[in-house]
C-alpha positions in Angstrom: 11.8 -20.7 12.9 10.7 -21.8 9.4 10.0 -19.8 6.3 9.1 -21.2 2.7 8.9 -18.4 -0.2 8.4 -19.7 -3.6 10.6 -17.0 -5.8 8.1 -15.7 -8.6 8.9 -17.8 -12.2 11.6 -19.3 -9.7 11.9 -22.0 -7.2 10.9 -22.9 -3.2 13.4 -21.8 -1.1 13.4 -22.7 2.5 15.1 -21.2 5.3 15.7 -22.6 9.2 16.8 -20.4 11.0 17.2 -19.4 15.2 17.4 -15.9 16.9 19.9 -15.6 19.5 20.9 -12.4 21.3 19.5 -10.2 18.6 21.4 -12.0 15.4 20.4 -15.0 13.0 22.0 -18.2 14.3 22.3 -21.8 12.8 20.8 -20.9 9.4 19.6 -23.3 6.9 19.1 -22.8 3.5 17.7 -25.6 1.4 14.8 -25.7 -1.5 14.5 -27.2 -4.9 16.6 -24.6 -7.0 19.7 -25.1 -8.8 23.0 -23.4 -7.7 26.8 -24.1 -8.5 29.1 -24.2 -7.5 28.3 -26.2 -4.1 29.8 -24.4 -1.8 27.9 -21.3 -2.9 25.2 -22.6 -0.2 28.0 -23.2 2.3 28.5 -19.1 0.9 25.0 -18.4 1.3 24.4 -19.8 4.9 27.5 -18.2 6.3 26.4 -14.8 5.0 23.2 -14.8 6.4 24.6 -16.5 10.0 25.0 -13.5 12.6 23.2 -10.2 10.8 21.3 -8.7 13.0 17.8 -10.4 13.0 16.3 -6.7 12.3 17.9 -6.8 8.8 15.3 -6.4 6.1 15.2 -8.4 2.7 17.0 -6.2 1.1 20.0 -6.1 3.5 20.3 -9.7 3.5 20.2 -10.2 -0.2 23.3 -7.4 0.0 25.2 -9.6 2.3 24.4 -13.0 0.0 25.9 -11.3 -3.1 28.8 -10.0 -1.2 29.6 -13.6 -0.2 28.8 -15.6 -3.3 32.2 -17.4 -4.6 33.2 -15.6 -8.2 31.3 -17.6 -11.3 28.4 -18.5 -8.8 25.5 -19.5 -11.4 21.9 -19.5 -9.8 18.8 -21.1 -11.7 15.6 -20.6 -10.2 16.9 -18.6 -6.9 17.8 -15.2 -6.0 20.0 -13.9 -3.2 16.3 -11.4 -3.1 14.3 -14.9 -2.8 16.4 -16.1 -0.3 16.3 -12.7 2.1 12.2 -13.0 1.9 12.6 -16.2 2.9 14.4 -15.3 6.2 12.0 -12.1 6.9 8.9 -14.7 6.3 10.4 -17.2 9.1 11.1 -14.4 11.1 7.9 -13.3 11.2 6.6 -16.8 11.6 4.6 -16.3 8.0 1.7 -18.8 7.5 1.7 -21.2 3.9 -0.9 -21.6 1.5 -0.7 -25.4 2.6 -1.4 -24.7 6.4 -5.2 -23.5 5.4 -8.1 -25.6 4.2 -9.1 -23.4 1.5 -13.1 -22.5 0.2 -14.3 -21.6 -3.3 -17.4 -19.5 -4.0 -18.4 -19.8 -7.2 -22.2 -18.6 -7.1 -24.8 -16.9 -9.7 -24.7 -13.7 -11.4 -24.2 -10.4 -9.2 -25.1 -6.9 -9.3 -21.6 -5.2 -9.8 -22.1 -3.2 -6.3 -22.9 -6.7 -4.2 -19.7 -7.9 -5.6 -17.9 -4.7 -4.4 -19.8 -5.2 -0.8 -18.9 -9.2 -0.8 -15.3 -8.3 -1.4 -15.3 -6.3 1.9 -17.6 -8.2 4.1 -15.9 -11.6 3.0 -12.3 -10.5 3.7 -13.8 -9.3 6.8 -15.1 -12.3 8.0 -11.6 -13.9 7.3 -10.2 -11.4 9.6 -12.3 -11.8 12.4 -11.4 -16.0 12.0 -15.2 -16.5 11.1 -14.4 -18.1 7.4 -11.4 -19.7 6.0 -9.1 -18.0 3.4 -11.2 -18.1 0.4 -11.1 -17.9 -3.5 -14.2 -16.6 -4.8 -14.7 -16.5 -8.9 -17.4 -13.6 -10.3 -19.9 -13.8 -12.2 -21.6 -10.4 -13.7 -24.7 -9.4 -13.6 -24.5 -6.5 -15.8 -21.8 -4.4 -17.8 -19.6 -2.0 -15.6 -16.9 0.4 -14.9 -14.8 -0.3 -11.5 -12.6 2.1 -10.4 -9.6 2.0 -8.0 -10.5 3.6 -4.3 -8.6 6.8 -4.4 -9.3 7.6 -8.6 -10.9 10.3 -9.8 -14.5 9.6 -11.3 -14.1 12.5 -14.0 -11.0 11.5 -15.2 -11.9 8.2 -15.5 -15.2 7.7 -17.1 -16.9 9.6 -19.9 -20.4 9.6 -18.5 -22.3 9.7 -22.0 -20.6 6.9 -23.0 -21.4 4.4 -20.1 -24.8 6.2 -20.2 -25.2 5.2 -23.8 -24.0 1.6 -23.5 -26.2 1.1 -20.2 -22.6 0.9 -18.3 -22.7 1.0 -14.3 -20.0 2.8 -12.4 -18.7 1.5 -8.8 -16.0 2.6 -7.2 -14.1 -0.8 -5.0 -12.4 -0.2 -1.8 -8.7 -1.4 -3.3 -6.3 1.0 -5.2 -5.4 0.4 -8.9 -6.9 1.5 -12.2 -10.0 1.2 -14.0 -12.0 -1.7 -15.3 -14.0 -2.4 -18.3 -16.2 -5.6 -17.8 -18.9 -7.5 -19.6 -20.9 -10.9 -18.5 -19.4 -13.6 -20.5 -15.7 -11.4 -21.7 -14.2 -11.2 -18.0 -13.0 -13.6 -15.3 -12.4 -11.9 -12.0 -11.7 -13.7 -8.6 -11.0 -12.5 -5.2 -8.3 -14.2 -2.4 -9.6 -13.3 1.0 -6.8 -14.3 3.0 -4.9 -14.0 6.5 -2.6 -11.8 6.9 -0.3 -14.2 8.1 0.3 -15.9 4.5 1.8 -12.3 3.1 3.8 -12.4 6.4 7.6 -11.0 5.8 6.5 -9.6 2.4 7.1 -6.3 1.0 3.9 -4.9 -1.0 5.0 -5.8 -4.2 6.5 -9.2 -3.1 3.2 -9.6 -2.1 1.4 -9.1 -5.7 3.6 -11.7 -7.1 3.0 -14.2 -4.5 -0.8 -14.1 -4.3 -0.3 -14.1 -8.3 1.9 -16.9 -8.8 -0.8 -19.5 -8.6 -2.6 -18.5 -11.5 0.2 -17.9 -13.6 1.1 -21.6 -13.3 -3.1 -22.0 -14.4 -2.3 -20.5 -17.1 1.1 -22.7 -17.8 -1.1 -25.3 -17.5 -3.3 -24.3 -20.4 0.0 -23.5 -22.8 0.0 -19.8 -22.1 3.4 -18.6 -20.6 2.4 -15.7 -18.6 4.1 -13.6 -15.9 3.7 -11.3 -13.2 4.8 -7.3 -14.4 5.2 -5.1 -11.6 3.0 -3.7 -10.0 -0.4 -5.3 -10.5 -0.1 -6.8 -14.1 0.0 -10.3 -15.2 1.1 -10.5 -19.3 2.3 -12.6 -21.7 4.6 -11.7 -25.5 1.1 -11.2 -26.9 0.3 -8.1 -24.1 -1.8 -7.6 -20.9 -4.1 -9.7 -20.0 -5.0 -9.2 -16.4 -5.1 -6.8 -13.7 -4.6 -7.2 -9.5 -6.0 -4.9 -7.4 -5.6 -5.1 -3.0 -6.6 -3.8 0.5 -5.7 -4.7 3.8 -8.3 -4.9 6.5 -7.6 -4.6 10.0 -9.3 -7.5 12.4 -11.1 -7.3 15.1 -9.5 -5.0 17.9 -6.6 -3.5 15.6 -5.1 -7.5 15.7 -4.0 -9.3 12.7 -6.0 -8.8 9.7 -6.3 -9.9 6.2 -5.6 -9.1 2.8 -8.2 -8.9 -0.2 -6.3 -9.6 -3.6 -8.2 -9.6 -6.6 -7.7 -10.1 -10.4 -9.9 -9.3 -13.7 -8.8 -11.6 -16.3 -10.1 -10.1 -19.9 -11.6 -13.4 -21.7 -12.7 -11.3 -24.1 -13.5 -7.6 -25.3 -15.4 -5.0 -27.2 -12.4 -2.2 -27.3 -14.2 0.2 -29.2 -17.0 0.0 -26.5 -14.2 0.1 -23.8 -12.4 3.6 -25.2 -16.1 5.1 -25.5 -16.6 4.7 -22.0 -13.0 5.1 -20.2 -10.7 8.4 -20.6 -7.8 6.7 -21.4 -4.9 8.5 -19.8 -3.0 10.1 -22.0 0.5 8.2 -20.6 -1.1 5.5 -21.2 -1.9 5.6 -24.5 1.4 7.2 -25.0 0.4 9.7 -27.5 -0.7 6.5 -30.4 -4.7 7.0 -30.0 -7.2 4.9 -28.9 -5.6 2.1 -30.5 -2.9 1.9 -28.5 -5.4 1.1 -25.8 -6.8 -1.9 -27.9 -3.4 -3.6 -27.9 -2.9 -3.0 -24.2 -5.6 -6.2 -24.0 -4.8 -9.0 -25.0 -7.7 -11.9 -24.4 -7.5 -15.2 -23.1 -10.4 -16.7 -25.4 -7.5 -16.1 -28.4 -4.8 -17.5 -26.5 -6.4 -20.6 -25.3 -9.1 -21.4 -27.5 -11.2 -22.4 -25.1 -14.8 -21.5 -23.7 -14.5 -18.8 -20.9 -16.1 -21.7 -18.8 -13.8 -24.4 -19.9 -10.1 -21.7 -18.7 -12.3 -21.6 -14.9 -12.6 -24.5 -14.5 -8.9 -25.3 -15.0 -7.9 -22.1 -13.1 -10.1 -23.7 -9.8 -8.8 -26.9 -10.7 -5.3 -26.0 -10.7 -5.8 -24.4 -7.4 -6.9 -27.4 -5.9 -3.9 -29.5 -7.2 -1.9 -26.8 -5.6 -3.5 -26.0 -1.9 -6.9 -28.0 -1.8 -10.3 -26.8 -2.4 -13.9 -27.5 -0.8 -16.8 -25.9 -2.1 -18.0 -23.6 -0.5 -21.1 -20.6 -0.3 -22.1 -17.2 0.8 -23.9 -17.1 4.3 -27.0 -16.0 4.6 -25.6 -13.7 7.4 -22.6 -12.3 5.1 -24.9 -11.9 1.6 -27.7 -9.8 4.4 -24.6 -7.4 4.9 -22.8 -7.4 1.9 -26.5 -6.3 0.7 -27.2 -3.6 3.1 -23.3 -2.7 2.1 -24.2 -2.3 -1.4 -27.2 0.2 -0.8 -26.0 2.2 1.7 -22.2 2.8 0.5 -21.5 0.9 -3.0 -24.3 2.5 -4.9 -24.2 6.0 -3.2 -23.1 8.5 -4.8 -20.8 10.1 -2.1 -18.8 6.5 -2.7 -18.9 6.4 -5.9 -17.8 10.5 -6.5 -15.8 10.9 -3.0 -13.3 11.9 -5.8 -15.1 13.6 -8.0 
């Protein structure tokens, strides 16, 4: 069995390895990270040769440190890294590479169709009808979208979005509130097999789906990283948000995983506080300014047109894993429509926590 894991900020590690009789036999560790002294590898492969192949990440990382020589210097590689990297082959885990990835990147949407393509999309790459996908927004209309399971009282001061002419949603993945505009937010969705997150724990999962983007952003001279849980920030603050749901395929089999990111390009804060209830631990008792500085935008960071930093982030991705252009169906966009009047603008959706 094979398994790849790319450690977040870090290094590929690859591990070979065989079951036999219930314990990890003949295991091969190998990847393009640095480690001294030599036979800390030698350490490494010896450690991980006969634990019980039901060991989880954790447990093998314990077993790695316990054998690593005194003085052992790792750059790039984690005894943490190397333990997903087992689970991943053990679970036979899929690679972005083994896929022949799709971008939709389509005309302005109503911020309910984009809640509805989310779900029917991801769907679709459940059921093996589409390829994984990277789709990149683009807003119709101001709104406020709020995590599955928050409350829509606590969230959103309804004068205020009814006095900027701000639409409320509520999506189907977990996480916090967002503030976006046309033109001052990038937001894309991964719609991928559930295979590819194979032998990940939930956060492990975050930082891989994220780790594409943050080298994007490398790319353009911004040295970002991902901040547990479902934050991606640089020295200069937050600057982007992940949000994701699992959805089960066809006949309770393998599923896939929807993983989606707003980017702030740009922002009207004073706009954003009139219209979100900042939580209190949030702002940590400074005022509303505090929740101006948790924002930091890319159009500052990079100089560039909120065009010209999509185009690199698509780009990038195709360097990576490959990209072909791709489109909405006219058989998905008829039920991510009916999906978007009869649940996304509904107001038992949007207020099924009041």
């Amino acid at each position: 069995m094979h398994g790849e894991y790319k450690v977040p900020g870090g290094k590929l590690v690859v591990v070979d390895v065989d079951v036999e009789d219930g314990v990890l036999r003949h295991v091969r560790v190998a990847g393009d990270f640095f480690l001294e002294p030599d036979e800390a590898l030698d350490a490494v492969n010896g450690a991980l040769e006969g634990a019980p192949a039901d060991t989880d990440a954790a447990g093998l990382a314990a077993r790695i440190d316990a054998a690593l020589p005194a003085g052992t210097v790792m750059y790039g590689l984690t005894a943490e890294g190397v333990g997903v990297a087992v689970r991943r082959a053990l679970a036979r885990a899929t690679d972005w590479t083994d896929y022949d990835w799709q971008l939709i990147h389509e005309a302005p949407q109503s911020p309910a169709l984009h809640m509805a393509l989310d779900e029917v999309l991801t769907a679709e790459v459940a059921a093996g009808r589409r390829p994984p996908t990277l789709r990149v927004w683009e807003w119709a209309a101001p709104a406020v979208i709020i995590g599955s399971f928050q409350s829509l009282r606590n969230e959103v001061d309804p004068e205020g979005a009814a006095r900027h002419g701000i639409e409320v949603v509520r999506r189907i993945s977990g996480g916090g509130a967002m503030f976006v505009e046309p033109g001052n937010t990038i937001t894309y969705s991964l719609s991928v097999p559930e295979s590819l997150v194979q032998g990940l724990s939930f956060q492990d999962s975050y930082a891989y789906l994220d780790d594409w983007v943050l080298g994007a952003l490398g790319d353009m001279g911004i040295r970002a990283w991902y901040q547990p849980l479902n934050d991606i920030a640089t020295d200069q603050g937050k600057i982007a948000g992940a949000a994701q749901k699992r959805i089960v395929g066809p006949d309770g089999g393998p599923g896939a995983v929807l993983h989606h990111v707003t980017m702030s390009y740009d922002i009207d804060a004073d706009k954003m506080v009139e219209v979100l209830r900042i939580g209190r631990e949030k702002l940590s008792g400074k005022g509303t300014a505090s929740a101006k500085k948790r924002v930091d935008p890319l159009r500052r960071q990079t100089g560039l047109a909120r065009e010209a930093v999509i185009d690199r982030m698509i780009e990038s991705f195709r360097a990576r894993y490959g990209l072909v252009q791709g489109k909405v169906t006219d058989g998905e966009l008829a039920r991510a429509r009916e999906l978007a009047h009869t649940k996304f603008t509904s107001p038992e959706w949007t207020a099924r926590v009041p």
